[in-house]
VOFIDREN-471752 format. One line per field, with one value per residue (C-alpha): residue in three letters; residue number from 1; x, y, z; chain. Coordinates in steps of 0.1 Angstrom, whole numbers. Layout:
# residues N
res: (ALA_...)
n: (NUM_...)
u: (X_...)
v: (Y_...)
w: (Z_...)
chain: (A_...)
//
This chain:
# residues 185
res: (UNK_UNK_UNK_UNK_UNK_UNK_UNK_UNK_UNK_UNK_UNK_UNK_UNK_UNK_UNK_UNK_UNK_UNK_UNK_UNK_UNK_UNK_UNK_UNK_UNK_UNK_UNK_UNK_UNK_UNK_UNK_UNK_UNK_UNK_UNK_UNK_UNK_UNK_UNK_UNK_UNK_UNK_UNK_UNK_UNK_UNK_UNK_UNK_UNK_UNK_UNK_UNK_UNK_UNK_UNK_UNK_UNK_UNK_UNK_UNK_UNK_UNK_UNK_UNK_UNK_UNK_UNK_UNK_UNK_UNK_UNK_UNK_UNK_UNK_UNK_UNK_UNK_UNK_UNK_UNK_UNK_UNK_UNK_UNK_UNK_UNK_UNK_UNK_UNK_UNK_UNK_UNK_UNK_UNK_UNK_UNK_UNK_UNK_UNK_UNK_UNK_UNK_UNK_UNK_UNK_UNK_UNK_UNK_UNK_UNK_UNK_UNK_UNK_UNK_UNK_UNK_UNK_UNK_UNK_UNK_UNK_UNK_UNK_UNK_UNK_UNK_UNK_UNK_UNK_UNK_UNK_UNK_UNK_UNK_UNK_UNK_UNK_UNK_UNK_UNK_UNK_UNK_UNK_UNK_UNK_UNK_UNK_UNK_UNK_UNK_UNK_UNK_UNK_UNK_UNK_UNK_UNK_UNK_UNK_UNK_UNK_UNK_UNK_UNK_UNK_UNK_UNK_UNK_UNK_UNK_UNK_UNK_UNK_UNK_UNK_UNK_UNK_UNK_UNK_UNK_UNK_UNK_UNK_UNK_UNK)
n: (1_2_3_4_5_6_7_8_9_10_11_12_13_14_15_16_17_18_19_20_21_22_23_24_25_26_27_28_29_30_31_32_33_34_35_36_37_38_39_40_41_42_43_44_45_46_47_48_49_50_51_52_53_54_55_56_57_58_59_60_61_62_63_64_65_66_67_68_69_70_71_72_73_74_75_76_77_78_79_80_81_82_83_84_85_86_87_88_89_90_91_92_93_94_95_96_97_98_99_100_101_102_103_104_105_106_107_108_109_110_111_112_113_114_115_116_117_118_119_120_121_122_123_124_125_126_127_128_129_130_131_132_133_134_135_136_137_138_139_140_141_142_143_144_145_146_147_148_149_150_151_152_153_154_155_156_157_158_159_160_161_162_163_164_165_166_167_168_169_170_171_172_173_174_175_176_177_178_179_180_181_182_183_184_185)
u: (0_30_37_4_10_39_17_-11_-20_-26_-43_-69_-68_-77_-104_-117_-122_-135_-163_-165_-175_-201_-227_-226_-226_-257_-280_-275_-304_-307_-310_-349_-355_-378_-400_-430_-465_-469_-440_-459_-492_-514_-527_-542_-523_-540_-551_-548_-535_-520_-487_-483_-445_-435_-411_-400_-382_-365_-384_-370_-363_-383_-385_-394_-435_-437_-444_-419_-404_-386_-364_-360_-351_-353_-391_-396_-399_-406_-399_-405_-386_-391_-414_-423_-442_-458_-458_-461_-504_-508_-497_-486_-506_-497_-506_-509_-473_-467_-464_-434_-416_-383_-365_-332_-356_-389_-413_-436_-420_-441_-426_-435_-425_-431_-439_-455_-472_-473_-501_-479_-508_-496_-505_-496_-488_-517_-484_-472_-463_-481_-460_-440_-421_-397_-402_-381_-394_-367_-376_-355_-355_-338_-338_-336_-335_-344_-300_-292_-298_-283_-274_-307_-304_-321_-336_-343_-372_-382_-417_-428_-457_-475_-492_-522_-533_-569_-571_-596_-630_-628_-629_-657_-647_-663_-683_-698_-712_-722_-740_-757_-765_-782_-802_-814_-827)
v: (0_25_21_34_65_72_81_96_99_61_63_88_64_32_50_68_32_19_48_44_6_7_29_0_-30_-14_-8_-44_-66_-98_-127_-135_-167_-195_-218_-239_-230_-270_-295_-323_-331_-364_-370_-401_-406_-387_-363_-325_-303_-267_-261_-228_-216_-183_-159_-134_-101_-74_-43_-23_-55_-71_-102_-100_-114_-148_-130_-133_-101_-97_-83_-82_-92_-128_-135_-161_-193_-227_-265_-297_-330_-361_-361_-402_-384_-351_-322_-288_-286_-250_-215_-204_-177_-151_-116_-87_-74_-38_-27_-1_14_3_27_5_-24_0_-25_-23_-46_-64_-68_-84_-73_-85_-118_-134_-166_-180_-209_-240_-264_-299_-334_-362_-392_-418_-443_-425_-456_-455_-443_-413_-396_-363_-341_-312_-279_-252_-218_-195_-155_-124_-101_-66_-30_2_3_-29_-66_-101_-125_-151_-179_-214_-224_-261_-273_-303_-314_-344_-365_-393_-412_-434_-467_-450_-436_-409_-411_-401_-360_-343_-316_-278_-277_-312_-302_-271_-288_-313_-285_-269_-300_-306_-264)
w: (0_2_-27_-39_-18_-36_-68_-65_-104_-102_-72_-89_-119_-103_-84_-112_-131_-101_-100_-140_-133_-104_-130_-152_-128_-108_-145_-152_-152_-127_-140_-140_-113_-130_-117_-115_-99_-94_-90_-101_-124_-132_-164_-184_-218_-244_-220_-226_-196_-185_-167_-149_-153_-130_-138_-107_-127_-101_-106_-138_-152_-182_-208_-242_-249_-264_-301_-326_-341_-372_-367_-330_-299_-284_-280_-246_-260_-247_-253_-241_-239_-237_-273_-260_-233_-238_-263_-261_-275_-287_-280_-244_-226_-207_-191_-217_-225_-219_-254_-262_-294_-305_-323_-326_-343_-357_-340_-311_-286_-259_-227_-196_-163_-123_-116_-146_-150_-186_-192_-211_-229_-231_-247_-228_-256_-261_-260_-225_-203_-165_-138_-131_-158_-156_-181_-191_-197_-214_-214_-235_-228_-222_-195_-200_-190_-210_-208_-211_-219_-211_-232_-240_-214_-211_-181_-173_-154_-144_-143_-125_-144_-133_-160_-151_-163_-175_-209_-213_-231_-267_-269_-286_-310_-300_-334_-327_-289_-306_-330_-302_-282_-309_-318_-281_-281)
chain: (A_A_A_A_A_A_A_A_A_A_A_A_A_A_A_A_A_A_A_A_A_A_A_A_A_A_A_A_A_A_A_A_A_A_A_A_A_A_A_A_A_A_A_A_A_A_A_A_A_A_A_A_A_A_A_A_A_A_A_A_A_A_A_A_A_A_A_A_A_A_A_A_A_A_A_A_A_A_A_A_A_A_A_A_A_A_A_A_A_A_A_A_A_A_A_A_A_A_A_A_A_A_A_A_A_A_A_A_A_A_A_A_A_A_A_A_A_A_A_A_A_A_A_A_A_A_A_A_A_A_A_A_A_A_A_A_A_A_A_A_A_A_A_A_A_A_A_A_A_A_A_A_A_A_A_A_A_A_A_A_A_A_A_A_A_A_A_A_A_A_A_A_A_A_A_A_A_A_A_A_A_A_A_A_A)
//
């Protein structure tokens, strides 16, 4: 440490890159913490369900809305693994996304901010063996600030599913208990 006091011009340099840094490090987004509103669901094979996936975002802080922009940022995306087991059944739902211009892409982003809870539909395979399954859920995103961004992560969830012996009855299309409903009027 003497030695620093022997010159004070790199004293006030490594300070003032020090002071330069802490700007920077304190406008960076936190990484956005993931999880599951259940740890585990029971389904028959065929069967149709929804699984609630939260995202907790530090105020400030933001993801990108599930829409796909071109071009633009890294929309939140989902996926689903093992295909032998279940499969992602339709679009995922969430909360309205606060909708803002983007000069820097000319498109009306929609981000989501807070704690968010995005609806995933799944199938569970007719050919789904009874018993309990893992499945993984990946959710790709990016975390943001109006300064900054991160770079798009993957998060891993594991879902547990418990298959039962029981098939379910056949499903009835909409149109066809519209049309039965219609009949019985």
């Amino acid at each position: 440490m003497a030695g620093l006091r022997d010159r004070p011009s790199q004293v006030i340099l490594l300070l003032a890159l020090l002071l330069s840094a802490m700007p920077s490090l304190a406008g960076q987004p936190a990484s956005a913490r993931w999880s599951l509103t259940q740890d585990a669901v029971q389904a028959a094979p065929g069967a149709r369900l929804q699984v609630g996936i939260k995202v907790r975002l530090d105020p400030g802080s933001y993801i990108y809305s599930t829409r796909k922009f071109e071009p633009g940022p890294q929309p939140t995306s989902f996926s689903l693994g093992p295909a032998s087991l279940a499969t992602l059944d339709g679009p995922v739902g969430h909360p309205p996304p606060k909708l803002e211009w983007n000069e820097g892409f000319k498109v009306q982003l929609e981000m989501l901010e807070g704690d968010v809870v995005f609806q995933v539909p799944l199938l569970v395979s007719a050919q789904a063996p009874p018993g309990e399954h893992t499945l993984d859920l990946l959710v790709a995103s990016q975390t943001c600030t109006h300064s900054t961004c991160l770079l798009p992560r993957k998060n891993k969830l594991a879902l547990k599913l418990v298959v039962s012996a029981a098939a379910p009855g056949p499903a009835t299309p909409a149109w066809l208990r519209a049309a039965d409903e219609v009949a019985e009027a």
